[in-house]
N, C-alpha and C positions, 0 to 999 in steps of 0.2 A: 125309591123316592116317589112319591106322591107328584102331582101336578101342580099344585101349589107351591110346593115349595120347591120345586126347580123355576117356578115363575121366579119366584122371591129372589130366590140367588141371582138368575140372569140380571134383573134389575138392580140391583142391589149392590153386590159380591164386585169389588174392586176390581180384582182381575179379570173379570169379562168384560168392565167398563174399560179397562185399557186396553182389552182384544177389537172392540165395538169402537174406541175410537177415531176420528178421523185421519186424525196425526199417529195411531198406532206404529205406522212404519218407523217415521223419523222417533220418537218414544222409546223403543224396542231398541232397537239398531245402534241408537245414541249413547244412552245407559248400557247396553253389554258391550259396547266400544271402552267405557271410559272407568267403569267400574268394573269389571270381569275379567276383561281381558290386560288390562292395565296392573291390576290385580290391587285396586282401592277399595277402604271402607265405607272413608268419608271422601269428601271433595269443599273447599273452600269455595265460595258463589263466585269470588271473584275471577279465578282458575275454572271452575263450568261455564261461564261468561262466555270467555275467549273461547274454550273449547266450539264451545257450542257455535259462536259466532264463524268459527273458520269451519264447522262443518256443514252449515245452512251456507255459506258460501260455496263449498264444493257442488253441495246439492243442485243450486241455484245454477252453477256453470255446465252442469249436466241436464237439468231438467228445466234449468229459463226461469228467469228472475222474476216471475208469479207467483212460485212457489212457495209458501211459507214464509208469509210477507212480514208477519210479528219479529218483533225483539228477541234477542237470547234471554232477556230478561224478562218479559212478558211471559215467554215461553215457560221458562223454570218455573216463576210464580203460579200460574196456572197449574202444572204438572203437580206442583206441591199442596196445593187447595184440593185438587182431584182425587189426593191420597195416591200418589204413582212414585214421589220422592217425599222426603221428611226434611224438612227446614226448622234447623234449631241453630241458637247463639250458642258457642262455645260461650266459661266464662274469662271474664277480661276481655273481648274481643267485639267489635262493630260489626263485623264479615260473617255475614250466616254461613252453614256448615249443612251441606246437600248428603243424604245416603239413601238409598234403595227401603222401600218397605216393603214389607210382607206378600204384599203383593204384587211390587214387580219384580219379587225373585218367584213365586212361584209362575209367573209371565215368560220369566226367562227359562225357565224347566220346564216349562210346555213346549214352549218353541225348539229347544235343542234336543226335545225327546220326540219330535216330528223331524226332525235332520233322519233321512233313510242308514240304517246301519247295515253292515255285512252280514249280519245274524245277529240272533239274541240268542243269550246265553243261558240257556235252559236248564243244563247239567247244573252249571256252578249255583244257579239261585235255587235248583231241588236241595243241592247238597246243604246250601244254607240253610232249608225248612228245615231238614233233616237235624240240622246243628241246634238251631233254635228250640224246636222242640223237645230233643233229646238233652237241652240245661233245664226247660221249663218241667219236666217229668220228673227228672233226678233231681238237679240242683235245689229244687222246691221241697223236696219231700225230707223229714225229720226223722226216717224210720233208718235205722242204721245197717238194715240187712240191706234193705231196696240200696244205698248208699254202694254199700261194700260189694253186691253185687256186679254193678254198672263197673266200678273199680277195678273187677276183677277180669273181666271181659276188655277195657280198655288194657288191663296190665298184658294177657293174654297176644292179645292183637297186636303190640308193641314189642315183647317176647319174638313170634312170628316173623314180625318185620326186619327184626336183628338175624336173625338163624339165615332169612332171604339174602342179607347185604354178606354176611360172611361167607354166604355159600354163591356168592356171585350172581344173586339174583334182586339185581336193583331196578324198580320198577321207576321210570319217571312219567311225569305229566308229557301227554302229545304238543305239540305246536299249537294245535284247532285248542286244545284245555286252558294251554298258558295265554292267549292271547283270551280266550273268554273267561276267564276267570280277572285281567287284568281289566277288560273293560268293565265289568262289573265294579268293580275295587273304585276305578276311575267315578261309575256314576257312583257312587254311595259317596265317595268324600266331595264332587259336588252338593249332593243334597246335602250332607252333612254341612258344610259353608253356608248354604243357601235357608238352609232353617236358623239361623244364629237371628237372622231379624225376623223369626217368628217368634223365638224363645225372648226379645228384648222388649216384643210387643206381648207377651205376656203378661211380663212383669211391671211393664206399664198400668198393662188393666188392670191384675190387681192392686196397684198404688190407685188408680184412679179410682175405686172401687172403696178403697179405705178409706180416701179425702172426702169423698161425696158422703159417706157416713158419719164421719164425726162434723163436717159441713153445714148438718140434716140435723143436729143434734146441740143439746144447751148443754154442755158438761164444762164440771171443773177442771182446775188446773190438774189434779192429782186422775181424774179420770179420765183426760186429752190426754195423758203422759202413758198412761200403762195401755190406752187404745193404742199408740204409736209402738209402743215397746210389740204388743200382741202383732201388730199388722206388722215386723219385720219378720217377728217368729213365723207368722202366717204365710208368707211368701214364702221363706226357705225350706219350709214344712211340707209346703205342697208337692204333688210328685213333680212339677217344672221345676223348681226348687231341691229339691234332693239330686234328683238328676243329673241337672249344670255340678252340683258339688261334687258330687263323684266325676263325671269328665274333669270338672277343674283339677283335680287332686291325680288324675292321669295324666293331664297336659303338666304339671307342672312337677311331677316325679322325671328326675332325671334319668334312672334307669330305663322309665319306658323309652323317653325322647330316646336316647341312643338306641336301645333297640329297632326304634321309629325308622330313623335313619338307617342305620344297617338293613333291615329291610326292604326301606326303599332303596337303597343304592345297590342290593345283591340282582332285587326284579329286574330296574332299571338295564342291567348291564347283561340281561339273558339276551341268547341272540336270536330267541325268535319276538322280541318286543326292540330289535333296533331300529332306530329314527320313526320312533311314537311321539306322534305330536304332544302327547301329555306328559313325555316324561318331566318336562321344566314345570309342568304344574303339581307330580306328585312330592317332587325334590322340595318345592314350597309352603307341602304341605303343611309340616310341623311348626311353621313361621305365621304361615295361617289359619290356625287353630290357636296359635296360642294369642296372637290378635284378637282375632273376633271374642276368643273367652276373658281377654282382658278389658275389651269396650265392654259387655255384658257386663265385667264386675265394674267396671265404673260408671255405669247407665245405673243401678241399683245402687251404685254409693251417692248416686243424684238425688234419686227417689228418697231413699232415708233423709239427704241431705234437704228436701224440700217439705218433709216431713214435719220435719226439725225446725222450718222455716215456720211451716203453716202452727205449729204449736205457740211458736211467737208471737203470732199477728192476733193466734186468737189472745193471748195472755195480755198484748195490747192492746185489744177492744175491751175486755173487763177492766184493766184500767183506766181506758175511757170513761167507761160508763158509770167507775166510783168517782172518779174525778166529776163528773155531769153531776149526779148525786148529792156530790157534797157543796157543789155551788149551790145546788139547790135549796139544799137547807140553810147553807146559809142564807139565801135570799129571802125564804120564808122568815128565820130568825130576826131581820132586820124589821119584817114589815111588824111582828108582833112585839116588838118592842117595846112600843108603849104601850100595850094590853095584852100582858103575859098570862097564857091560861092560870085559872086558878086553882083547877083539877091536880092533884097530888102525882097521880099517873096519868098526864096527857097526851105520851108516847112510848113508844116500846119497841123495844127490836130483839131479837131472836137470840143474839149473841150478846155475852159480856166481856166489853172490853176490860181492858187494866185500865187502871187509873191511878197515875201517878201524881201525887199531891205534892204540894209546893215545899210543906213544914218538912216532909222528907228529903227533901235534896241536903246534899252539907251545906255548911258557911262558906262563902267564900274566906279564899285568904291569900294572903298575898306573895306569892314564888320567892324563894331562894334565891339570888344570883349566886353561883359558887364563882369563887374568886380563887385564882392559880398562883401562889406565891413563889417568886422566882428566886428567893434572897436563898436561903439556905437546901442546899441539896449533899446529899449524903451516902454516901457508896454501900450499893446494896450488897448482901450476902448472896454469893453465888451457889453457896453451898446446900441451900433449899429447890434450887433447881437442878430437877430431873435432866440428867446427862440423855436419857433417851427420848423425853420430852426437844430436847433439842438436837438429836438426830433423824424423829421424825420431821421434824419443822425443816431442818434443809436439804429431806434425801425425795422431797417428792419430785415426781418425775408427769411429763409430759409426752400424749400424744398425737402426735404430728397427723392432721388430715390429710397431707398431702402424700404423705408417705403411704398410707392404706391407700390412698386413690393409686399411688403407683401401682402397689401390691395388685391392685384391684383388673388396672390397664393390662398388668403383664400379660394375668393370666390370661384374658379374654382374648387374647392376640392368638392363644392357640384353640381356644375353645367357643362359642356363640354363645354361652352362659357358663357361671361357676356360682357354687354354694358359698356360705359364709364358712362350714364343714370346709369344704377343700381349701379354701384360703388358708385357713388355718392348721391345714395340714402342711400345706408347703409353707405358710411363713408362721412358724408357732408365735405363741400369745404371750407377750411376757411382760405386761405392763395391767393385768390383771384386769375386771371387769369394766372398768375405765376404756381401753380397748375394745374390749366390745361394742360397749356403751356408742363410741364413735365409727363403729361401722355400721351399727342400726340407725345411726343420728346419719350416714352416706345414705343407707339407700332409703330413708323417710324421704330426702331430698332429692332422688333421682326419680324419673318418669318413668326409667328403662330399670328401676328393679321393684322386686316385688319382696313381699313379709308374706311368707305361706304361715298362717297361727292353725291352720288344722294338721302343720307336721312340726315335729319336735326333734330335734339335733342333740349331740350332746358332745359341747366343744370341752378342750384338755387347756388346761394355764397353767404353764409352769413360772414357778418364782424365781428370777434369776438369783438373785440374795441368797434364798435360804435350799433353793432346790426341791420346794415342794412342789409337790403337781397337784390337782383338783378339779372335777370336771363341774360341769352348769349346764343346766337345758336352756335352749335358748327357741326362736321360733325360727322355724327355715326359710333365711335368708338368698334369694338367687338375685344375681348380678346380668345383665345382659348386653348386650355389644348396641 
């Protein structure tokens, strides 16, 4: 790096403005108190208020009531002008809504990577270059030898390892390996937490990036609309965009989650990693990935959603402006009234409208009342109606929302989440897509479930009448506690 541009940064770059500033201490300390360790996203202002008020209180009782003479409120406001916190309205809501930006998690991973460690784990991060490089070599390459080779050598080495356990030769990790290999694991799914509001302030900039262009620009209706359509494609496209989708589509496969878990509860319970501070945060982990990826997809269903907004306001300035227009002309029309050009072509416009002439319209005429005579009635013939026409008409049947929300409650009592698939394995479907219908109409309505549309199910309905069965794709549906 050049001299210049390490100037620039110093000056500049957020995070060394929150290392440089005064209140650094209380900044730091505050926010990894309340957000980190607490293990929050967001925080309501009205709840960091108080926070923050009883800990400038403490402060003050330790350090003399000099100390950081401002407001909890002052304080916050300031902190979020500075870029050190993010202040936004939830919608429906008065209460601004406090989270950590970019820069004061990468603040907060400086600080905890300056905490003195027992050692650093040397082996396990070669072993990773080693892993890394040897998918970018192979994994990359299209050639089917190079492929099969790599293949055969791993088959080889796995072969090996089996002849070793049968022959009573099982090699395990040392104590000094499992405990550095665990720290390691530990910092990676911090940073991994702590980049979610890099990756939210990405997708920001590209939104900001797209408004300011079509902003900047005199476009129609029809070419605002497909700018919007481009700038969503544009995002998801990008490699921050592909990336989150593929994590999403891991965090939200079930099979990984329980592996996830098995995993962590095998490590956890080794006994050269008992009473690790971190075990209560790797157990969290799967809780907390799938949080932060679900803020992220509803930070980007904003952005579209303002998108969408911004498309309106302009569609209602062009409206302004033919409405401005057309008073105008009328007002000109008025003044020329009594001295109408005499010129055959004294105006022109670009477009020809329709023109609908008066002699075209119909005649008026004058309505019908129909009139209902009560005097004479006459017994119909039953015998023109369909006997199945009137079994359809009284066999239709009904599904109880409450009854799928029990369905819904049981499962979760044993599980942290269930599929739309598993429900309907343990309670089959027998009131045909109507049933369905009413468990995607449940979790449109719930906070706590989600519609994966990039995975595809494929539920079984049986007809309880006839006995047929018939399966449907449907989009995968999870429920959560």
């Amino acid at each position: 790096m050049e001299y210049e541009e390490i100037k620039y940064i110093l000056e500049s770059n957020k995070t060394v403005s929150l290392l440089r500033a005064d209140n650094a201490a209380l900044i730091i300390s505050f926010i990894n108190f309340h957000f980190k360790k607490n293990n929050q996203i967001t925080i309501p202002n009205s709840e960091l208020v108080s926070s923050l008020s009883d800990y400038l209180y403490a402060l003050r009782e330790r350090h003399g009531d000099n100390i950081y003479p401002d407001s909890p409120q002052d304080y916050l406001d300031r902190w979020a002008s500075q870029g050190f916190l993010r202040k936004y309205y939830p919608p429906n809501s008065d209460d601004p809504i406090f989270e950590l930006t970019p820069a004061a998690e990468r603040t907060l991973d400086w600080i905890r990577d300056l905490n003195k460690k027992e050692f650093i784990g040397t082996e396990s991060r070669l072993l990773m270059i080693f892993e890394s490089l040897r998918q970018l070599a192979y994994r990359s390459s299209d050639d089917p030898q190079i492929r099969l080779a790599e293949l055969e050598k791993q088959k080889e080495q796995i072969e090996n390892d089996i002849r070793d356990i049968i022959d009573g030769k099982v090699q395990t990790l040392t104590p000094t390996q499992i405990r550095e290999r665990f720290a390691t694991v530990v910092e990676m799914a911090h940073k991994l937490l702590s980049d979610f509001r890099q990756i939210e302030e990405n997708f920001r900039e590209l939104d900001r990036s797209v408004r300011k262009q079509q902003a900047s620009t005199t476009l129609r209706k029809g070419d605002i609309l497909e700018n919007v359509f481009k700038a969503q494609d544009h995002i998801w496209d990008t490699d921050q965009g592909r990336s989150f989708r593929a994590f999403w589509e891991l965090v939200m496969s079930q099979q990984k989650q329980d592996e996830l878990v098995d995993l962590i509860e095998t490590v956890c319970t080794l006994p050269s990693l008992m009473n690790q501070s971190e075990d209560e945060f790797l157990r969290r982990l799967r809780f907390a990935l799938a949080e932060e990826a679900g803020k992220v997809n509803r930070t980007n269903h904003v952005l579209v959603e303002q998108l969408r907004k911004f498309v309106d306001d302009q569609l209602l300035m062009e409206n302004k402006r033919i409405i401005e227009l057309t008073r105008q002309i009328k007002a000109l029309a008025i003044q020329l009234r009594d001295s109408p050009p005499t010129e055959k072509n004294f105006f022109e416009i670009e477009t020809r409208p329709s023109v609908d002439l008066i002699m075209d319209r119909p005649l008026w005429d004058i309505p019908r009342n129909l009139k209902v005579s009560l005097d004479k009635f006459e017994e119909g013939d039953e015998s023109i109606v369909d006997s199945r026409c009137l079994e359809d008409l009284y066999s239709q049947h009904y599904v109880d929302p409450e009854e799928l929300l029990t369905r819904i409650r049981t499962l979760l009592m044993a599980h942290s989440q269930v599929t739309l698939k598993q429900i309907s394995d343990a309670y089959p479907i027998e009131k045909g897509l109507s049933e369905i219908l009413a468990y995607l109409d449940l979790a449109s309505k719930d906070d706590r479930a989600c519609i994966n549309e990039t995975e595809v199910e494929i539920l079984s309905i049986t007809n309880k009448e006839t006995g047929k069965r018939f399966t449907v794709e449907t989009p995968q549906v999870i429920y959560t506690t």
